[in-house]
C-alpha positions as CSV (number, residue, x, y, z in Angstrom):
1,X,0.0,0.0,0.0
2,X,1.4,3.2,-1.1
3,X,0.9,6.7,0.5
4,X,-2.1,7.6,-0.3
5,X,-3.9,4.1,1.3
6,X,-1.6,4.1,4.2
7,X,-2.0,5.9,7.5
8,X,0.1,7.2,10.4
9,X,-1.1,4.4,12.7
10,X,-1.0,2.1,10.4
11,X,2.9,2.4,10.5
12,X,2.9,2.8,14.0
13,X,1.2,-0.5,14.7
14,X,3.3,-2.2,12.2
15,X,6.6,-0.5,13.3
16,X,5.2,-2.2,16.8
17,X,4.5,-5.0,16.3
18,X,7.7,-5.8,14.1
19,X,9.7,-4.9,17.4
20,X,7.8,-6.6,19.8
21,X,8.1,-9.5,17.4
22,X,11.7,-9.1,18.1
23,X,11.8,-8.3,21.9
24,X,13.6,-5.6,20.7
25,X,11.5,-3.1,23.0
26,X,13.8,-3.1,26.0
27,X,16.7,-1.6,23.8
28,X,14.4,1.3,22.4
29,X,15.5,4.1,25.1
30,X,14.7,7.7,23.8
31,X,18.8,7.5,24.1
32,X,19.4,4.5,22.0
33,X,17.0,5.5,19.3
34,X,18.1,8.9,19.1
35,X,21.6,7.5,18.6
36,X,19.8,5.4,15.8
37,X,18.2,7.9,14.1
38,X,21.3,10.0,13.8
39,X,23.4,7.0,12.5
40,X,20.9,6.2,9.7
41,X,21.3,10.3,8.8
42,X,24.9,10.0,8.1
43,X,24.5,6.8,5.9
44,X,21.5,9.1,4.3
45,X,24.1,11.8,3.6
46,X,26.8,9.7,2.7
47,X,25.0,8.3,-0.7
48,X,25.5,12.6,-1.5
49,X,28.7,13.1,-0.5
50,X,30.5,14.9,-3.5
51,X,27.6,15.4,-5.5
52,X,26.3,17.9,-7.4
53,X,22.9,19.0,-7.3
54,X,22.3,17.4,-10.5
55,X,23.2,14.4,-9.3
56,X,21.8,14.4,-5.9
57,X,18.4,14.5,-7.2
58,X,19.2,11.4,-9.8
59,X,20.7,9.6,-6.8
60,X,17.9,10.4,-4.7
61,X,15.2,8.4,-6.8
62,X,17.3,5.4,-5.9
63,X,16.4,2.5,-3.9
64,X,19.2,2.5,-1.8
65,X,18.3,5.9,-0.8
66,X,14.6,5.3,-0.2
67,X,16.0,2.2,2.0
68,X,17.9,4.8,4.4
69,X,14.9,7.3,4.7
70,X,12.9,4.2,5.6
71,X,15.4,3.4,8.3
72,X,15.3,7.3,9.4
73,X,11.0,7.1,9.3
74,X,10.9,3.9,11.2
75,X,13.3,5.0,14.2
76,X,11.3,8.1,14.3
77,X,8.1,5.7,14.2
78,X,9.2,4.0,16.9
79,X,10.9,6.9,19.2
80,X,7.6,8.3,19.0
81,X,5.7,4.6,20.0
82,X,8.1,4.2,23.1
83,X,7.6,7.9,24.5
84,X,3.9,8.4,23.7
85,X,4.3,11.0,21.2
86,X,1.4,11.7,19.1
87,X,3.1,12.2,16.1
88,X,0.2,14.2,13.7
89,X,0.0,16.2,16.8
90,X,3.3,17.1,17.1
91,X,4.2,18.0,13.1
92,X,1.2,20.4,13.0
93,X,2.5,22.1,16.2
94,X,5.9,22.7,14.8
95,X,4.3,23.7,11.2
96,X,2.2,26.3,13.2
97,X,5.8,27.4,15.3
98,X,7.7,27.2,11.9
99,X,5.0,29.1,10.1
100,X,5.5,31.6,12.6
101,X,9.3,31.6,12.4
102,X,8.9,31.9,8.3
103,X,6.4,34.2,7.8
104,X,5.7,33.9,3.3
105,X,6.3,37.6,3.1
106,X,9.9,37.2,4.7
107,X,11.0,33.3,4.1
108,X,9.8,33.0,0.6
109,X,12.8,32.0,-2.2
110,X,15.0,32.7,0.8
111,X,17.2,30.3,2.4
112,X,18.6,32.1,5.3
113,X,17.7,31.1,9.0
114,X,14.6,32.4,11.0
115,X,17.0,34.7,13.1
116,X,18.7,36.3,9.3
117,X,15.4,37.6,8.0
């Protein structure tokens, strides 16, 4: 099931029940995944490393690629199952704080930081 068929719970209960298939629960600390999720970035980045813009975004359709995002969503999945975190609830808080931080009239076709415009 692609995107459009496939809800947040959904992959939170299957993200679940794949680790307590495992008895992999007691190892998920908020530490330990955190850890995780930052080690899956780097081998995320690493598939760029040298490129150029170009070819970042041919290397990006890539399965290898969409394998580490994977690994990034499902340690984020499961950070957020261990600690309770309601994850719709939380991204449309921080859109509403980052809306607020990047107002259109300032942040639009500009990259700079929140604190630069």
């Amino acid at each position: 099931m692609g995107d459009e068929a496939t809800t947040l719970a959904d992959l939170k209960e299957a993200v679940q029940a794949f680790v307590r298939e495992r008895d992999w629960e007691r190892f998920h600390s908020p530490k330990n995944l955190s850890m995780a999720l930052a080690a899956e970035a780097g081998e995320l980045m690493e598939h760029f490393l040298w490129d150029d813009d170009t070819e970042s975004h041919r290397r990006a359709a890539g399965e290898a690629v969409a394998d580490e995002l994977a690994d990034i969503i499902i340690y984020a999945i499961e950070f957020a199952n261990i600690s309770g975190i309601d994850l719709a609830t939380a991204i449309r808080s921080k859109m509403v704080k980052n809306a607020g931080k990047y107002p259109v009239e300032k942040a639009r076709g500009n990259s700079r930081k929140y604190t630069e415009l």
